[in-house]
CHARMM-style PDB file with segment names, atoms N, HN, CA, C and O in Angstrom:
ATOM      1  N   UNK     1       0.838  -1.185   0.000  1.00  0.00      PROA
ATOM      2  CA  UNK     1       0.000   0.000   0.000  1.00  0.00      PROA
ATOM      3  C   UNK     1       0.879   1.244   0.000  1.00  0.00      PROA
ATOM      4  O   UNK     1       1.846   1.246   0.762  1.00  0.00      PROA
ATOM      5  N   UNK     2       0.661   2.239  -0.728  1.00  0.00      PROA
ATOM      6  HN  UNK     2      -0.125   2.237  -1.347  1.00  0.00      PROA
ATOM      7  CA  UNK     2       1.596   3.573  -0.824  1.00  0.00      PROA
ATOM      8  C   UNK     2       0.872   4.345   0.471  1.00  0.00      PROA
ATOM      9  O   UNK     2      -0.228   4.342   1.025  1.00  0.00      PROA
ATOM     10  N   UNK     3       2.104   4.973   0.604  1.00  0.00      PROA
ATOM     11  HN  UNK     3       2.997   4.975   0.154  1.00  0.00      PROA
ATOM     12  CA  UNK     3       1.845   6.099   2.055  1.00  0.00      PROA
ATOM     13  C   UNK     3       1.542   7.818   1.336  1.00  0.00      PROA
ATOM     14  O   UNK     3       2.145   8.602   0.603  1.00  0.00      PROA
ATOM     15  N   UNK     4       0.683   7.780   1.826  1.00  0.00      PROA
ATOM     16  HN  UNK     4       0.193   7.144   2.421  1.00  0.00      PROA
ATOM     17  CA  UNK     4      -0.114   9.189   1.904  1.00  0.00      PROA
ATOM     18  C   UNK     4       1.718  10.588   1.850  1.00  0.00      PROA
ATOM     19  O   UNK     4       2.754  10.231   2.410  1.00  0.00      PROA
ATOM     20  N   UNK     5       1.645  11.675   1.264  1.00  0.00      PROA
ATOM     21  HN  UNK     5       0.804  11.965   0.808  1.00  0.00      PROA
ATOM     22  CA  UNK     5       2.758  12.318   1.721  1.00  0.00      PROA
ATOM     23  C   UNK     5       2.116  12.827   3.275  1.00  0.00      PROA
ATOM     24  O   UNK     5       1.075  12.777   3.930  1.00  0.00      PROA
ATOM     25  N   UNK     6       3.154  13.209   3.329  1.00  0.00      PROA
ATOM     26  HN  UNK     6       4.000  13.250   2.797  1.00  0.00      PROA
ATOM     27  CA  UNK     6       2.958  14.184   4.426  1.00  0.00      PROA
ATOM     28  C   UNK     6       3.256  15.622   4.367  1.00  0.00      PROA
ATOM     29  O   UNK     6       4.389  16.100   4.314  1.00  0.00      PROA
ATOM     30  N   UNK     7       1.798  16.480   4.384  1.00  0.00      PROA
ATOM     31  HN  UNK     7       0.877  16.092   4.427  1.00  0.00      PROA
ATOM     32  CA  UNK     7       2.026  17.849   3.340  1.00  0.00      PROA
ATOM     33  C   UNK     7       3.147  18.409   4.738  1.00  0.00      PROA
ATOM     34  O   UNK     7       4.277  18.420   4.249  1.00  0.00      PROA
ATOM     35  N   UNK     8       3.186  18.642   5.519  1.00  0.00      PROA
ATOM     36  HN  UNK     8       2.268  18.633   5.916  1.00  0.00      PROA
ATOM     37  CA  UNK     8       3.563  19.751   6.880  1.00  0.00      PROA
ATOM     38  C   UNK     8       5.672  19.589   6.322  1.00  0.00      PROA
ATOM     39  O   UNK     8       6.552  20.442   6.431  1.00  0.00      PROA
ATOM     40  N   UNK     9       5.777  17.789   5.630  1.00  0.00      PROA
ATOM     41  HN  UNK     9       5.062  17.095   5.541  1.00  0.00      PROA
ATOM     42  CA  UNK     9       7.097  17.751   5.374  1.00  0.00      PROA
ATOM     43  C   UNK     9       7.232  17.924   4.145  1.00  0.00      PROA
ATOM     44  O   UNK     9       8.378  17.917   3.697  1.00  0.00      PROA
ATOM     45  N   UNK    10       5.991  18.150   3.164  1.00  0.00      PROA
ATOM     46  HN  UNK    10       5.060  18.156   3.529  1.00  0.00      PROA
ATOM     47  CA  UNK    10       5.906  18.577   1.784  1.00  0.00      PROA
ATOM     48  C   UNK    10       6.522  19.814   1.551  1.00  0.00      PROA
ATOM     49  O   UNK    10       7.458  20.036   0.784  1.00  0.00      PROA
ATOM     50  N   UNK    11       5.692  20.903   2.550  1.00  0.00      PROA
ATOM     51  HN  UNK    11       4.931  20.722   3.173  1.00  0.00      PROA
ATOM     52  CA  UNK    11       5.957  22.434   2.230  1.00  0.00      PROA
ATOM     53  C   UNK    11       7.460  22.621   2.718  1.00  0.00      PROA
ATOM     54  O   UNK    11       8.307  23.218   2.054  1.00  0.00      PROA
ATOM     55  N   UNK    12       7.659  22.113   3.801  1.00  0.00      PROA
ATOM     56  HN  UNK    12       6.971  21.628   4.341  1.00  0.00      PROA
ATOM     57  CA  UNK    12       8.850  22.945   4.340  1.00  0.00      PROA
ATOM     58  C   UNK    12      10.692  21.850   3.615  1.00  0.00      PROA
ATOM     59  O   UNK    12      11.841  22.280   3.705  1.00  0.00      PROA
ATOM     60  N   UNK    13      10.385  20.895   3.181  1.00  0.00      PROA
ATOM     61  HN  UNK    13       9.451  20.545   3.108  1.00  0.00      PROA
ATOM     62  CA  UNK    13      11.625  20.430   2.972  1.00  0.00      PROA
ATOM     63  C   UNK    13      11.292  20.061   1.021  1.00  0.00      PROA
ATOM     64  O   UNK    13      10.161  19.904   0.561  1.00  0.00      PROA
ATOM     65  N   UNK    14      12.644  19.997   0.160  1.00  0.00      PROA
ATOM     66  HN  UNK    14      13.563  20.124   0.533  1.00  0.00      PROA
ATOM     67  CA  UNK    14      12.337  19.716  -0.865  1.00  0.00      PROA
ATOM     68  C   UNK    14      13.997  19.183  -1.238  1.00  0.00      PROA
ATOM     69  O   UNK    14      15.094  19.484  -0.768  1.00  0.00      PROA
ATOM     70  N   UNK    15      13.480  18.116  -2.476  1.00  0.00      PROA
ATOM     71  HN  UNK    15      12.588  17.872  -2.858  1.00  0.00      PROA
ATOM     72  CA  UNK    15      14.393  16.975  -2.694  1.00  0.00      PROA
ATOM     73  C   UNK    15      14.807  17.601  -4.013  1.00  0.00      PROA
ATOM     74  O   UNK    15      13.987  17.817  -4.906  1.00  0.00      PROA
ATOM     75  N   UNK    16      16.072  17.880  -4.113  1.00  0.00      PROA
ATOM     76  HN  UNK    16      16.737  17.705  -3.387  1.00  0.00      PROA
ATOM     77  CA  UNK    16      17.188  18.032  -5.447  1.00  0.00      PROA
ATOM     78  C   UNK    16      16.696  16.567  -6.370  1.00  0.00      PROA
ATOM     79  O   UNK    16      15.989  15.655  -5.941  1.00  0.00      PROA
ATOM     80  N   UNK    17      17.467  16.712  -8.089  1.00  0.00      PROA
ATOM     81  HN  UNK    17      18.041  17.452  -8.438  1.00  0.00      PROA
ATOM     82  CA  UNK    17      17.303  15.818  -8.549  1.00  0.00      PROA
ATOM     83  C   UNK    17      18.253  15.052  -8.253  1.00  0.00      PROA
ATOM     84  O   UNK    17      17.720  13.943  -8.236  1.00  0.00      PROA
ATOM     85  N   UNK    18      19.393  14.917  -7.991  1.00  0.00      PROA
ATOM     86  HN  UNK    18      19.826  15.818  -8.005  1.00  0.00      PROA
ATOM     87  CA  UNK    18      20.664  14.345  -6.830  1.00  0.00      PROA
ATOM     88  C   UNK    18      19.859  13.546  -6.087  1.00  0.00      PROA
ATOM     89  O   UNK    18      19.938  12.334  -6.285  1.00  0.00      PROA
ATOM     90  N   UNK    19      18.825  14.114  -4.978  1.00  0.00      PROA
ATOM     91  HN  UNK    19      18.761  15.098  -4.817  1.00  0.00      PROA
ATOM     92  CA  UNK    19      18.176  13.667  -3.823  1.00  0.00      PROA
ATOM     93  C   UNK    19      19.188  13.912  -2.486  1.00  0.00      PROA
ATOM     94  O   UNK    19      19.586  13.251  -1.527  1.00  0.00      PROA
ATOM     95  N   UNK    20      19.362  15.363  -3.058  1.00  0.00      PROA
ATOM     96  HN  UNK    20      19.039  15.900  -3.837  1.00  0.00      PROA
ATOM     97  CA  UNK    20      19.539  15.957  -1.494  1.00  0.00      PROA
ATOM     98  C   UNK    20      18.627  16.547  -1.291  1.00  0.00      PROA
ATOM     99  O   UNK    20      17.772  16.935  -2.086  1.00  0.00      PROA
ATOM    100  N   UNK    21      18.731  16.741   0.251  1.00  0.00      PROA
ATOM    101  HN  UNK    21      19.426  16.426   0.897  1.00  0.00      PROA
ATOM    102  CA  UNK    21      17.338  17.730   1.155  1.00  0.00      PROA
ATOM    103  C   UNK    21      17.548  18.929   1.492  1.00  0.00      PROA
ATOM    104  O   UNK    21      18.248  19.253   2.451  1.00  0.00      PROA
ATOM    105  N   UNK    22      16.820  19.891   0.556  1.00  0.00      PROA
ATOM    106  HN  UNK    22      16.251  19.627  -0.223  1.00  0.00      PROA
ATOM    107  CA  UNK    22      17.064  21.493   1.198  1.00  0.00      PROA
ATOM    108  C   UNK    22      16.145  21.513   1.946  1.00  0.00      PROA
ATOM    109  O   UNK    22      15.230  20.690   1.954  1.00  0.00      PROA
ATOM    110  N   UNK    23      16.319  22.866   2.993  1.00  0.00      PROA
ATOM    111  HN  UNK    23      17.062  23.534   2.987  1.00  0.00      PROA
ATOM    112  CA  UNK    23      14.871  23.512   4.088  1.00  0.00      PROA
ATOM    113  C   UNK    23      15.605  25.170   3.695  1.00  0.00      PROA
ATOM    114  O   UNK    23      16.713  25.458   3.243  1.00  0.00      PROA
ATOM    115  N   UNK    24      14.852  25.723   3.955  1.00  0.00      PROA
ATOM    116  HN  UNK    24      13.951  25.489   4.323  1.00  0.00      PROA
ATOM    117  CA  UNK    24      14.968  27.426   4.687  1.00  0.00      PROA
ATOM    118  C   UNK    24      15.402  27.292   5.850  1.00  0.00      PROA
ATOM    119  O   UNK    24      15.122  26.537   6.781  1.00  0.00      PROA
ATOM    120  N   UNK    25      16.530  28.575   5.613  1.00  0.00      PROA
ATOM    121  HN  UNK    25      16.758  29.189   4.856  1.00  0.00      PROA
ATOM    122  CA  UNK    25      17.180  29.108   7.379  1.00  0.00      PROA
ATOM    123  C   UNK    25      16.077  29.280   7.704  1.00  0.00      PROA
ATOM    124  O   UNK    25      15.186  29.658   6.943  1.00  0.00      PROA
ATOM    125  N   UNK    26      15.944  29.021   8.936  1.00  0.00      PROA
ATOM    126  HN  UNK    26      16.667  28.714   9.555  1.00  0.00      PROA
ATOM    127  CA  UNK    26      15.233  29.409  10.160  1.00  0.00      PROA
ATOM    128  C   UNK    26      15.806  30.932  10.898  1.00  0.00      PROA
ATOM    129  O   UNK    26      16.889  31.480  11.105  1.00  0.00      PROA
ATOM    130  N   UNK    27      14.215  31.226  11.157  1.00  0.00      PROA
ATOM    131  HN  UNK    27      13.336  30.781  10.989  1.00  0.00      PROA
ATOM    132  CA  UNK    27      14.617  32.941  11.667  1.00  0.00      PROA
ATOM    133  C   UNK    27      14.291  33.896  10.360  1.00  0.00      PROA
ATOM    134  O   UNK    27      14.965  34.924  10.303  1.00  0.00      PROA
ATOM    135  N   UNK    28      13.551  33.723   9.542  1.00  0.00      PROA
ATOM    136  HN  UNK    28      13.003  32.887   9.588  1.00  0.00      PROA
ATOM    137  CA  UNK    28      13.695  34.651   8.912  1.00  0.00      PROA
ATOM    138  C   UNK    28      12.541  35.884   8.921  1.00  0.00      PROA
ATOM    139  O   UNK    28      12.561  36.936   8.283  1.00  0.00      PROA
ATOM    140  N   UNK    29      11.515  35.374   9.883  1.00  0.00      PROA
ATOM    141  HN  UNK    29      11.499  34.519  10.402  1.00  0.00      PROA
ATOM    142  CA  UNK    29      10.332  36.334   9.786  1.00  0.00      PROA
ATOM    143  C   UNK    29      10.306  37.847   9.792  1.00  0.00      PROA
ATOM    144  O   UNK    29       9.785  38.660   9.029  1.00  0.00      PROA
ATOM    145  N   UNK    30      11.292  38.016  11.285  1.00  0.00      PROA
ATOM    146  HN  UNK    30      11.715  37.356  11.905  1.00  0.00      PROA
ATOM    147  CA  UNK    30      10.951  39.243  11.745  1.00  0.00      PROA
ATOM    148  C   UNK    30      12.467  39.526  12.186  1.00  0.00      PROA
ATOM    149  O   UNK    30      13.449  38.824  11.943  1.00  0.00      PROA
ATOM    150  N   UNK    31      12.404  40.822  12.949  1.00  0.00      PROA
ATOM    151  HN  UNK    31      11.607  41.392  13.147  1.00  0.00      PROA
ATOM    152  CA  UNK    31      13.627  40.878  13.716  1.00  0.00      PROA
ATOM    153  C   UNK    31      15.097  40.897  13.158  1.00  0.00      PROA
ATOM    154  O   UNK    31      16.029  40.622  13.914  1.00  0.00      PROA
ATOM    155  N   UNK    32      15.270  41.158  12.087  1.00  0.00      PROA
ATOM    156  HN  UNK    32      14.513  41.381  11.473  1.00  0.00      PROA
ATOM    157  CA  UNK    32      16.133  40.745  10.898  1.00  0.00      PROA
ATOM    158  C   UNK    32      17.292  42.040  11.090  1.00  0.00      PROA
ATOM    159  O   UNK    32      18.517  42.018  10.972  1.00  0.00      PROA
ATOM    160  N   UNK    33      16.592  42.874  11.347  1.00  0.00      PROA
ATOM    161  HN  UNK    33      15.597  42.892  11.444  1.00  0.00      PROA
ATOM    162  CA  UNK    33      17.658  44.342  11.224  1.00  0.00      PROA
ATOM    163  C   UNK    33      18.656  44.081  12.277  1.00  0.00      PROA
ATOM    164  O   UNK    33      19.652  44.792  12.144  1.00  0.00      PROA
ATOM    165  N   UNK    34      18.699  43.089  13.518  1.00  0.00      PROA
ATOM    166  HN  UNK    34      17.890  42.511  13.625  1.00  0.00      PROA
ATOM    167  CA  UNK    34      19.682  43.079  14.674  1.00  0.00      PROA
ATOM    168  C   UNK    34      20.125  41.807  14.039  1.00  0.00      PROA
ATOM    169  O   UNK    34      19.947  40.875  14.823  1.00  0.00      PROA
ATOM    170  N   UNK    35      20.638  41.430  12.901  1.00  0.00      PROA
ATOM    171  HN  UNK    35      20.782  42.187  12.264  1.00  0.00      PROA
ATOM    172  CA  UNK    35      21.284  40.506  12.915  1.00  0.00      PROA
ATOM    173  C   UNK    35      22.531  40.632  12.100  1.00  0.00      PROA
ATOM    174  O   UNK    35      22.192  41.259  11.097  1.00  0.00      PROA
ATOM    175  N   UNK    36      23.940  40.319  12.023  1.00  0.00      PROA
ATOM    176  HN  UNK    36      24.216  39.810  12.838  1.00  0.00      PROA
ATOM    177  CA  UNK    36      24.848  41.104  11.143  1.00  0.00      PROA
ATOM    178  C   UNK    36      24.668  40.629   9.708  1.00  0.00      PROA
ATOM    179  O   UNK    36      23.685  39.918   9.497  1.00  0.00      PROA
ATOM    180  N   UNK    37      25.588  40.960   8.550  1.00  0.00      PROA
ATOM    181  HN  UNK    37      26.386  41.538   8.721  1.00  0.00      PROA
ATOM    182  CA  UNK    37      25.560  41.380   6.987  1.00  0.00      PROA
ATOM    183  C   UNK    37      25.855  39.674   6.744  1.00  0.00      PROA
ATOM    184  O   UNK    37      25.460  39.046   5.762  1.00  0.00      PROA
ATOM    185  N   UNK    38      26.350  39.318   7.461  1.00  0.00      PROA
ATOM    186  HN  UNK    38      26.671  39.828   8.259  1.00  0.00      PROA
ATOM    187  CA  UNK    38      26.838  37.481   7.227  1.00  0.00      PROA
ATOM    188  C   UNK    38      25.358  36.471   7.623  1.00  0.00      PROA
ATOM    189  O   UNK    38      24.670  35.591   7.105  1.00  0.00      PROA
ATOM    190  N   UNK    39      25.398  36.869   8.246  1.00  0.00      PROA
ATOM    191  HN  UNK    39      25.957  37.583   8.667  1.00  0.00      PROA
ATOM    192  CA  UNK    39      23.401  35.845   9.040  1.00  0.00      PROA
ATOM    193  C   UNK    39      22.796  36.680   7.778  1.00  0.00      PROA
ATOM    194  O   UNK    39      22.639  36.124   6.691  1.00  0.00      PROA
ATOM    195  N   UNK    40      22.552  37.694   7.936  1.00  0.00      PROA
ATOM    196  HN  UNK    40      22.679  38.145   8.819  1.00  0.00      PROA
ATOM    197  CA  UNK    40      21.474  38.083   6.700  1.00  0.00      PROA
ATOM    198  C   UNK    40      21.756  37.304   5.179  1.00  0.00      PROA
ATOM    199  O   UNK    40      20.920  36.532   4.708  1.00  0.00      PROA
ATOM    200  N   UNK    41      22.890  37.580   4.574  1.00  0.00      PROA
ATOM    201  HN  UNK    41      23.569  38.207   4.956  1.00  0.00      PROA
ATOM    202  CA  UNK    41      23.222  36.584   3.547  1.00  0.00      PROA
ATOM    203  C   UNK    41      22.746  35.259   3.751  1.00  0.00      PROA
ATOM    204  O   UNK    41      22.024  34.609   2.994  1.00  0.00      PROA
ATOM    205  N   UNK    42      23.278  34.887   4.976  1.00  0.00      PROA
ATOM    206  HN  UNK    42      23.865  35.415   5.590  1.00  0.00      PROA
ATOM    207  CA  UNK    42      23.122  33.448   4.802  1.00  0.00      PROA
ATOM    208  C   UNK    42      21.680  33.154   5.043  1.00  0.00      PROA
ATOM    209  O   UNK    42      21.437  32.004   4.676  1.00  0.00      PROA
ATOM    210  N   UNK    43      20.529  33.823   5.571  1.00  0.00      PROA
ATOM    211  HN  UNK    43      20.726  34.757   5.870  1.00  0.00      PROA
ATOM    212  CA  UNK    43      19.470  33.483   5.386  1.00  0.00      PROA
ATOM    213  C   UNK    43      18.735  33.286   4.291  1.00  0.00      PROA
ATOM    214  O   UNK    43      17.610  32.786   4.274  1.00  0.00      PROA
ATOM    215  N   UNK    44      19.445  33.729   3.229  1.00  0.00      PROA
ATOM    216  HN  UNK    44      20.359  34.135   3.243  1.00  0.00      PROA
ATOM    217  CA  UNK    44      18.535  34.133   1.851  1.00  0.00      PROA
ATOM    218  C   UNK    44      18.834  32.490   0.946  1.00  0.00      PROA
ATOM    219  O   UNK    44      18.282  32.402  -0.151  1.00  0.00      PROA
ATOM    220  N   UNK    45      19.425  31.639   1.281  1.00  0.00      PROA
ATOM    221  HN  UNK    45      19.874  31.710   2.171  1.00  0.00      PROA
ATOM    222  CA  UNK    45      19.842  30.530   0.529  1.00  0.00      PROA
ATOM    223  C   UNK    45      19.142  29.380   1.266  1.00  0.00      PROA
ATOM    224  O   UNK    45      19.132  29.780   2.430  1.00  0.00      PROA
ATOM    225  N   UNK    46      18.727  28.537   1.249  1.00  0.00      PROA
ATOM    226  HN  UNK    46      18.734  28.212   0.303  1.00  0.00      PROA
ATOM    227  CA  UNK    46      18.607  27.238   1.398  1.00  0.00      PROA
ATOM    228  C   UNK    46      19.835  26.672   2.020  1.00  0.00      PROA
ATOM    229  O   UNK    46      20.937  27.096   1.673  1.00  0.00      PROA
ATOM    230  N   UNK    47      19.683  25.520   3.129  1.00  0.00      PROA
ATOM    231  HN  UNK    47      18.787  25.175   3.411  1.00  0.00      PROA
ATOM    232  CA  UNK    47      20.485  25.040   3.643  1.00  0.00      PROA
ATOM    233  C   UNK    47      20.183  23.724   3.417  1.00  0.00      PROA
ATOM    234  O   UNK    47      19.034  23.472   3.054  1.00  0.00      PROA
ATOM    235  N   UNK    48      21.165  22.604   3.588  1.00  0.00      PROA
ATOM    236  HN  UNK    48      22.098  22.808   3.883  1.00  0.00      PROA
ATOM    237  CA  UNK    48      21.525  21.281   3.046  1.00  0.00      PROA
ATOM    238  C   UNK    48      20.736  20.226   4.464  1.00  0.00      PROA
ATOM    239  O   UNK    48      21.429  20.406   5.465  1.00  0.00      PROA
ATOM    240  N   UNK    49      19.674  19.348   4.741  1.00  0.00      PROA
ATOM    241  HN  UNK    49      19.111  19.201   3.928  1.00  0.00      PROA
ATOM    242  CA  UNK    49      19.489  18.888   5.635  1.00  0.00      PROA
ATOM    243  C   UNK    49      21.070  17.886   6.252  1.00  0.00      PROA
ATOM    244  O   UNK    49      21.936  17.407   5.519  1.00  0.00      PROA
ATOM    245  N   UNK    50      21.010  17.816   7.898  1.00  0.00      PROA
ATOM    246  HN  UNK    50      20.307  18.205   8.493  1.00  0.00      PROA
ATOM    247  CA  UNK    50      22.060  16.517   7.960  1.00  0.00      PROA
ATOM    248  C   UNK    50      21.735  15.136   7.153  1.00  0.00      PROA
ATOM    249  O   UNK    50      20.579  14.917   6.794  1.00  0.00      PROA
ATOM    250  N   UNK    51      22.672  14.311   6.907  1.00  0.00      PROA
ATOM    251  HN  UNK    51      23.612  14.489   7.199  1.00  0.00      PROA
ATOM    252  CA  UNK    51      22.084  13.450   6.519  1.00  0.00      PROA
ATOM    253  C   UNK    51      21.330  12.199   7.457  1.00  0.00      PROA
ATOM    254  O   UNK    51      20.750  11.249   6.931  1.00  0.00      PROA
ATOM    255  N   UNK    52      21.433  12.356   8.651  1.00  0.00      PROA
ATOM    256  HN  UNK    52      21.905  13.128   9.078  1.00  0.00      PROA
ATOM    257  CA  UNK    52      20.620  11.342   9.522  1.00  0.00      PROA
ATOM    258  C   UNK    52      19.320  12.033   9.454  1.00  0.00      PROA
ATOM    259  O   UNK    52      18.568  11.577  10.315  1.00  0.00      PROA
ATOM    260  N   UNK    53      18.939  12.685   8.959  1.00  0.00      PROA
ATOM    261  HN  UNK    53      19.550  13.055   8.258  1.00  0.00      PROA
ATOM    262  CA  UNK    53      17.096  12.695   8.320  1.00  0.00      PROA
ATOM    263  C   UNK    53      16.890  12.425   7.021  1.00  0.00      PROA
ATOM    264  O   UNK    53      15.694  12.575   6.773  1.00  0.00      PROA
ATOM    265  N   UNK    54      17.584  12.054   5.956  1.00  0.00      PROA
ATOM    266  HN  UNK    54      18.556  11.932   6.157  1.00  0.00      PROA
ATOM    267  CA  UNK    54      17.425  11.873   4.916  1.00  0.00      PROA
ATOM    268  C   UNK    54      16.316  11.074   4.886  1.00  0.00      PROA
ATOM    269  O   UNK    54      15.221  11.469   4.487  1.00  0.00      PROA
ATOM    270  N   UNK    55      16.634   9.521   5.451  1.00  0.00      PROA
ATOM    271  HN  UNK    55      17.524   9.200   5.776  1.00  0.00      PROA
ATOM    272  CA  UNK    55      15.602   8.741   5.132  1.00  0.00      PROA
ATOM    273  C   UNK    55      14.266   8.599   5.251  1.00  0.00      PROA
ATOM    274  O   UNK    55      13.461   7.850   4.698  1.00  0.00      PROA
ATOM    275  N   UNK    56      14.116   9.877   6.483  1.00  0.00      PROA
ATOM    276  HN  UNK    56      14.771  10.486   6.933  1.00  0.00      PROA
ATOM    277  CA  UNK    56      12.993  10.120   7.135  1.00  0.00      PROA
ATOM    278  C   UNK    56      12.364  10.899   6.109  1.00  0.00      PROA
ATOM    279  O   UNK    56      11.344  10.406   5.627  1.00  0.00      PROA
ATOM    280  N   UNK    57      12.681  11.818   5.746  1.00  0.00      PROA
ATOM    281  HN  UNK    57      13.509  12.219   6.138  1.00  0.00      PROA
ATOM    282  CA  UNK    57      12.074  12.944   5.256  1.00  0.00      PROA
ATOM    283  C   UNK    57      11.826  12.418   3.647  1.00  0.00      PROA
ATOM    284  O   UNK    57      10.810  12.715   3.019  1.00  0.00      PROA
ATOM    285  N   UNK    58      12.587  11.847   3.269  1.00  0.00      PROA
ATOM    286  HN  UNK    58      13.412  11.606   3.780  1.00  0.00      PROA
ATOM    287  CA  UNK    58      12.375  11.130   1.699  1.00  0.00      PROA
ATOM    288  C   UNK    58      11.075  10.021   1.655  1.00  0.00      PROA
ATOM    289  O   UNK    58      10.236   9.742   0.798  1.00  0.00      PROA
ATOM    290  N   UNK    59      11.359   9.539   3.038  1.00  0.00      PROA
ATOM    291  HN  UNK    59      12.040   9.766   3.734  1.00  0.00      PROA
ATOM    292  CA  UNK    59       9.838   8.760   2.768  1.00  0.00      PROA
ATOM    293  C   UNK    59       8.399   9.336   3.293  1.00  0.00      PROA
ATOM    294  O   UNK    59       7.280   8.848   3.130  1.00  0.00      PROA
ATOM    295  N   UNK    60       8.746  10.400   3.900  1.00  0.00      PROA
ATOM    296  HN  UNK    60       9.655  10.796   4.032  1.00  0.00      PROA
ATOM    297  CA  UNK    60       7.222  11.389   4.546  1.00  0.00      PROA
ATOM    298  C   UNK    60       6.647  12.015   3.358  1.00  0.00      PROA
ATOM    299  O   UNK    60       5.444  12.076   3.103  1.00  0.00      PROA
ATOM    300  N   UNK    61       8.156  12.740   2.246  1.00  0.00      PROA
ATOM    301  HN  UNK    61       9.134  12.691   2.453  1.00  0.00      PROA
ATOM    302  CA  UNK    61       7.288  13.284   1.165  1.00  0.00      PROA
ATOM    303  C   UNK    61       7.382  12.218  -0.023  1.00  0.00      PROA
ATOM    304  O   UNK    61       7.219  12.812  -1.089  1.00  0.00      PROA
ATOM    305  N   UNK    62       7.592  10.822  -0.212  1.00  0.00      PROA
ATOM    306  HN  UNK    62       7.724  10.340   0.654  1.00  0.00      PROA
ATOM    307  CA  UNK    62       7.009  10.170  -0.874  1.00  0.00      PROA
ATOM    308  C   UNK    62       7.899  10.140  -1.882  1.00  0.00      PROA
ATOM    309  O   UNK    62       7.393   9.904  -2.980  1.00  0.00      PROA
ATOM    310  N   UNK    63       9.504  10.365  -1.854  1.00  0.00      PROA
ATOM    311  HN  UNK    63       9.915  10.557  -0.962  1.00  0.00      PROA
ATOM    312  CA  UNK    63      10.625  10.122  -3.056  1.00  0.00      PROA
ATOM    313  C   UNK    63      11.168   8.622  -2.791  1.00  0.00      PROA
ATOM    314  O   UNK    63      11.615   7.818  -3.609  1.00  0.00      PROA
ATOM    315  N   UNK    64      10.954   8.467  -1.105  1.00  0.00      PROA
ATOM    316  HN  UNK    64      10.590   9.119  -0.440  1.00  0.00      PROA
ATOM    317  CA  UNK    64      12.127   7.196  -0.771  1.00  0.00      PROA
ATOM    318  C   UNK    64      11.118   5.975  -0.651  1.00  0.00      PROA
ATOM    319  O   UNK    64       9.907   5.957  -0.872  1.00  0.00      PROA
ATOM    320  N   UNK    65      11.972   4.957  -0.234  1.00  0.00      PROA
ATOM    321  HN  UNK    65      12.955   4.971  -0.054  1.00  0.00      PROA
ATOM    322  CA  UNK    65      11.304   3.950  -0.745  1.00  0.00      PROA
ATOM    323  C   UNK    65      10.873   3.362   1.015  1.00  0.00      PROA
ATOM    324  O   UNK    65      11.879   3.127   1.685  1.00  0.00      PROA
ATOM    325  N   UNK    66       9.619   3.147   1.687  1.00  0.00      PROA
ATOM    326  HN  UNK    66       8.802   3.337   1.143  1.00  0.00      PROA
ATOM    327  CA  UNK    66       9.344   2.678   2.738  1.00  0.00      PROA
ATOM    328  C   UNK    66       9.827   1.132   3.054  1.00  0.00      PROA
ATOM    329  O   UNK    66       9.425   0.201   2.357  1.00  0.00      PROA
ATOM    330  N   UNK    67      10.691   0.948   4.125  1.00  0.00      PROA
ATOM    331  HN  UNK    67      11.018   1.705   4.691  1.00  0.00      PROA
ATOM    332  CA  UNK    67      10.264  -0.598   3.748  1.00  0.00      PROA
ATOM    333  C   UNK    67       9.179  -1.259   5.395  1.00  0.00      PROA
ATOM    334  OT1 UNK    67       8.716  -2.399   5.413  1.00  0.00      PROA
TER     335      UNK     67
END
């Protein structure tokens, strides 16, 4: 039986054609002006998940294979 995705890990994480896992820095809502010229850059890019969630997150949004 195929597993349903899971939208909550749909929206926030997404799989390269590679099948790496990007997310968004965290922190980016508000509050932004007290942070220095280096955090601000680096918020604007996508960051690389560790890889001890890979497997998790590949099979919540439905790329990896459940066993």
């Amino acid at each position: 039986m195929k597993l349903k995705t899971h939208k909550m890990v749909a929206k926030r994480f997404k799989v390269t054609k590679k099948g790496k896992i990007l997310k968004r820095y965290a922190g980016q809502d508000h509050f932004n002006t007290r942070d220095s010229g280096k955090i601000t850059r680096k918020k604007r890019r996508d960051i690389k998940v560790s890889k001890s969630y890979d497997r998790t997150v590949k099979i919540l949004v439905g790329t990896g294979a459940a066993k």
